[in-house]
PyMOL commands that place a pseudoatom at each C-alpha (Angstrom):
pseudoatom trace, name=CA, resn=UNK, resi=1, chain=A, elem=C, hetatm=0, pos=[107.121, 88.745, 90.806]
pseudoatom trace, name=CA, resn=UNK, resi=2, chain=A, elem=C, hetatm=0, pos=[109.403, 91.930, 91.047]
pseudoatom trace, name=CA, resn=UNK, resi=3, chain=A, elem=C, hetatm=0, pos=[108.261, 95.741, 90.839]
pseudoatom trace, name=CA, resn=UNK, resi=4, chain=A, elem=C, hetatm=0, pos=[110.497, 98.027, 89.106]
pseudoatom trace, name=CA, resn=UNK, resi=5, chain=A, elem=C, hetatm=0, pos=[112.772, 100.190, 91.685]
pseudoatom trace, name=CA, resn=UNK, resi=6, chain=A, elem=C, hetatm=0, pos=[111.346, 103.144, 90.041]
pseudoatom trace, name=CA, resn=UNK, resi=7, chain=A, elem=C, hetatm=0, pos=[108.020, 102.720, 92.239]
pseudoatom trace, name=CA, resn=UNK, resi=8, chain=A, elem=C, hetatm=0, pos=[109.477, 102.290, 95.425]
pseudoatom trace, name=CA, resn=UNK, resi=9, chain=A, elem=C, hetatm=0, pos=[108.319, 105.877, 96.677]
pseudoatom trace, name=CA, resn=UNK, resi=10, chain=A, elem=C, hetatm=0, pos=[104.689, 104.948, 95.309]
pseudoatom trace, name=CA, resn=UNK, resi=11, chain=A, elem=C, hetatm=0, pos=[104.607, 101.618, 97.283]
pseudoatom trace, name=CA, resn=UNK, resi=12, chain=A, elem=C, hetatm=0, pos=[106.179, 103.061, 100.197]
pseudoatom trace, name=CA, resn=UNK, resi=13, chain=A, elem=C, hetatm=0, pos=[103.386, 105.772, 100.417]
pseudoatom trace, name=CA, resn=UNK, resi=14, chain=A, elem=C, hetatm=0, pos=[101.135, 103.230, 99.882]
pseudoatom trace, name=CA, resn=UNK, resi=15, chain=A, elem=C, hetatm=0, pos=[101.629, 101.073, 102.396]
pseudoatom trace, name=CA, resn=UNK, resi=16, chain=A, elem=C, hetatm=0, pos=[102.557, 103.465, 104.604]
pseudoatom trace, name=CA, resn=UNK, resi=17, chain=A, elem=C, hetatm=0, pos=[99.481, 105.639, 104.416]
pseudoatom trace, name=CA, resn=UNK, resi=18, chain=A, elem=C, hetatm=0, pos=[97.274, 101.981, 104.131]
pseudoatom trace, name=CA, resn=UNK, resi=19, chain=A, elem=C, hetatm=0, pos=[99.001, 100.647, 107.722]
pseudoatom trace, name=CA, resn=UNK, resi=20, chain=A, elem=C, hetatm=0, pos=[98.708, 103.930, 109.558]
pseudoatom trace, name=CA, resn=UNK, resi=21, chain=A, elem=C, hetatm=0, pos=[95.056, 105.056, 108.566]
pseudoatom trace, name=CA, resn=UNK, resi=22, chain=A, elem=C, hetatm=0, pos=[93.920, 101.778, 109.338]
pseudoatom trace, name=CA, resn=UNK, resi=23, chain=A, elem=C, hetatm=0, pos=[95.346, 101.632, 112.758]
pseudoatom trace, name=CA, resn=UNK, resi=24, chain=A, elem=C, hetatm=0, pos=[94.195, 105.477, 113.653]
pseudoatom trace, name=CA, resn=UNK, resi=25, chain=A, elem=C, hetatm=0, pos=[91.164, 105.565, 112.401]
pseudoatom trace, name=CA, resn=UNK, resi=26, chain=A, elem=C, hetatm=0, pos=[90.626, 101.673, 114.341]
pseudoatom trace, name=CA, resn=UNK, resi=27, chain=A, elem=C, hetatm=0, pos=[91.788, 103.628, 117.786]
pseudoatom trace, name=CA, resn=UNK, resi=28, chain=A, elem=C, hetatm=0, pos=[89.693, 106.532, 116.779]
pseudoatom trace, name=CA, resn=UNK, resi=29, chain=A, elem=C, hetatm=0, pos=[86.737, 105.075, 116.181]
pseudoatom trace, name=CA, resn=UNK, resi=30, chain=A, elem=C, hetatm=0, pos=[86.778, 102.754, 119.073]
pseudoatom trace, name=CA, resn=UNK, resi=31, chain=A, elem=C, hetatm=0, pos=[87.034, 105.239, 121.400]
pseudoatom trace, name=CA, resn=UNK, resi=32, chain=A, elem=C, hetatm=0, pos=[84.740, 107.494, 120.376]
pseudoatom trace, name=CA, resn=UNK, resi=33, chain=A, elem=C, hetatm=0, pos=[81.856, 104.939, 119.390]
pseudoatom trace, name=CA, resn=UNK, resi=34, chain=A, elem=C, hetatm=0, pos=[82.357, 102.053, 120.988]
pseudoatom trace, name=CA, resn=UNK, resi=35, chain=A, elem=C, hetatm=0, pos=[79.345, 100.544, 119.521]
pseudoatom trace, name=CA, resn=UNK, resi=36, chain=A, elem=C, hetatm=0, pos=[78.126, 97.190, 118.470]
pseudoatom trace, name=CA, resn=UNK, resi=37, chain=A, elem=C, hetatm=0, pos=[78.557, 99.050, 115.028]
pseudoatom trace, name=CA, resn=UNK, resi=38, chain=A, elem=C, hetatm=0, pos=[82.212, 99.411, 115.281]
pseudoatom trace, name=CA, resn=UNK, resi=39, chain=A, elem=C, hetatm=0, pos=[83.079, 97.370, 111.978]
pseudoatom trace, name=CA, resn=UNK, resi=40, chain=A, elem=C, hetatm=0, pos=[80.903, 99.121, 110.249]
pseudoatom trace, name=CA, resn=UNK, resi=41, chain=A, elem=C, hetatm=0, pos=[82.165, 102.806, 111.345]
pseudoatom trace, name=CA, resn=UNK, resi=42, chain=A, elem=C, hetatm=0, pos=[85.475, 102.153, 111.585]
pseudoatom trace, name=CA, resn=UNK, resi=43, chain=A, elem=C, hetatm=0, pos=[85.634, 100.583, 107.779]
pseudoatom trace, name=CA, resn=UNK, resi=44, chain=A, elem=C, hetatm=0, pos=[84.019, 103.770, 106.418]
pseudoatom trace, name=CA, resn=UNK, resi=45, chain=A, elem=C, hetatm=0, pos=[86.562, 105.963, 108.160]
pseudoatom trace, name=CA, resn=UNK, resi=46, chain=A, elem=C, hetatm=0, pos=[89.564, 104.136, 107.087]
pseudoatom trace, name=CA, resn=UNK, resi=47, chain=A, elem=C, hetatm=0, pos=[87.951, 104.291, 103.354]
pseudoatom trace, name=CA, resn=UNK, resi=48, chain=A, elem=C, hetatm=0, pos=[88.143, 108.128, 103.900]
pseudoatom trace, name=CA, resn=UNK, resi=49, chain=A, elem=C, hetatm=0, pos=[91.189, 108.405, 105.812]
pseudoatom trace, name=CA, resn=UNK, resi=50, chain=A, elem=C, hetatm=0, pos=[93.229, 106.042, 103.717]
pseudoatom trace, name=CA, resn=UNK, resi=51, chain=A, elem=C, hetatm=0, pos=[92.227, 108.631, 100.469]
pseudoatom trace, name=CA, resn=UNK, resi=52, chain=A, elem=C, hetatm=0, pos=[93.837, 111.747, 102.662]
pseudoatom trace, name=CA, resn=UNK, resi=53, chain=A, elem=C, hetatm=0, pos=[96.901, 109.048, 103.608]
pseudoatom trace, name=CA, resn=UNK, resi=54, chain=A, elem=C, hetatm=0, pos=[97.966, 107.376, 100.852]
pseudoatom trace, name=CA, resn=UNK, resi=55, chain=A, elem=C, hetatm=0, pos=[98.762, 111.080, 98.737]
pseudoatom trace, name=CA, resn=UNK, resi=56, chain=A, elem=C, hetatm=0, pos=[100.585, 112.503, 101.285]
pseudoatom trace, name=CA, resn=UNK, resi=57, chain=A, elem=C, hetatm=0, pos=[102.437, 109.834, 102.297]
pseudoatom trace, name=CA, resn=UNK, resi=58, chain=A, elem=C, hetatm=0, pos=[103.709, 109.454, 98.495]
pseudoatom trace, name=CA, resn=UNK, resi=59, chain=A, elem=C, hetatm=0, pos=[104.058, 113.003, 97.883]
pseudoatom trace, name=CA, resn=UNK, resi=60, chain=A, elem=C, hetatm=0, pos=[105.834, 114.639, 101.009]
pseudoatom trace, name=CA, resn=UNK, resi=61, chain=A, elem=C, hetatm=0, pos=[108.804, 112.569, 101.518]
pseudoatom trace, name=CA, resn=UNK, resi=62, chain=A, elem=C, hetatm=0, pos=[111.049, 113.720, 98.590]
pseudoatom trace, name=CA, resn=UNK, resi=63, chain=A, elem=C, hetatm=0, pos=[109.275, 117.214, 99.561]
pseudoatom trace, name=CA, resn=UNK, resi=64, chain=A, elem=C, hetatm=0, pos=[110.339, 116.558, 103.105]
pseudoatom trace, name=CA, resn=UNK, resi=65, chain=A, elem=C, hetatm=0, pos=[113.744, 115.008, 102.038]
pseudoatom trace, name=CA, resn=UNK, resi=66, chain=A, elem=C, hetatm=0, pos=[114.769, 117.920, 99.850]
pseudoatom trace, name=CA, resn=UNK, resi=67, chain=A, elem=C, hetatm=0, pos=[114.033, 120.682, 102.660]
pseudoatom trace, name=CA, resn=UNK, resi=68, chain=A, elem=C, hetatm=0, pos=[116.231, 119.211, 105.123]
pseudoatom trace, name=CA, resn=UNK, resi=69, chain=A, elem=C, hetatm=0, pos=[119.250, 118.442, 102.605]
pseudoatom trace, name=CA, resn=UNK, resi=70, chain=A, elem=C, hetatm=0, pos=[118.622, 122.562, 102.545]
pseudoatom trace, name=CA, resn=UNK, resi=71, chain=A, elem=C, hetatm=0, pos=[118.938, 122.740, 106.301]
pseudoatom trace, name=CA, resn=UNK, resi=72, chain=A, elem=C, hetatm=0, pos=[121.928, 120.159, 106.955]
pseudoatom trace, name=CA, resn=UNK, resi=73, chain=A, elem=C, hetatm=0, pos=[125.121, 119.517, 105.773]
for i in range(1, 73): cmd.bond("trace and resi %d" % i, "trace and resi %d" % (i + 1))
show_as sticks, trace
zoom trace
């Protein structure tokens, strides 16, 4: 199965934001718990950090790409 090209910022955002909340909020919680209850933590901050990652990661790249095609030649 294929995905149409025109979703390619959407999926990039998305798995983006998905592969790097999961690994901070993994580090994060580790180190500051450390507890037999790390699953458990860490799963419940990834569900909250993944909701903050997965918008910005879709929305500020052509935000981010249009500024600097301002800035550079």
């Amino acid at each position: 199965m294929r995905i149409s090209g025109k979703y390619t910022t959407l999926l990039f955002g998305t798995i983006m934001g998905s592969l790097t909340s999961l690994i901070i909020s993994a580090v994060l919680t580790l180190v500051n718990s450390g507890s037999v209850e790390f699953l458990q933590h860490w799963l419940r901050n990834w569900m909250i950090a993944i909701c903050l990652a997965v918008p910005i990661a879709t929305l500020a790249p052509p935000v981010i790409r249009r500024e600097i095609a301002k800035i550079t030649e």
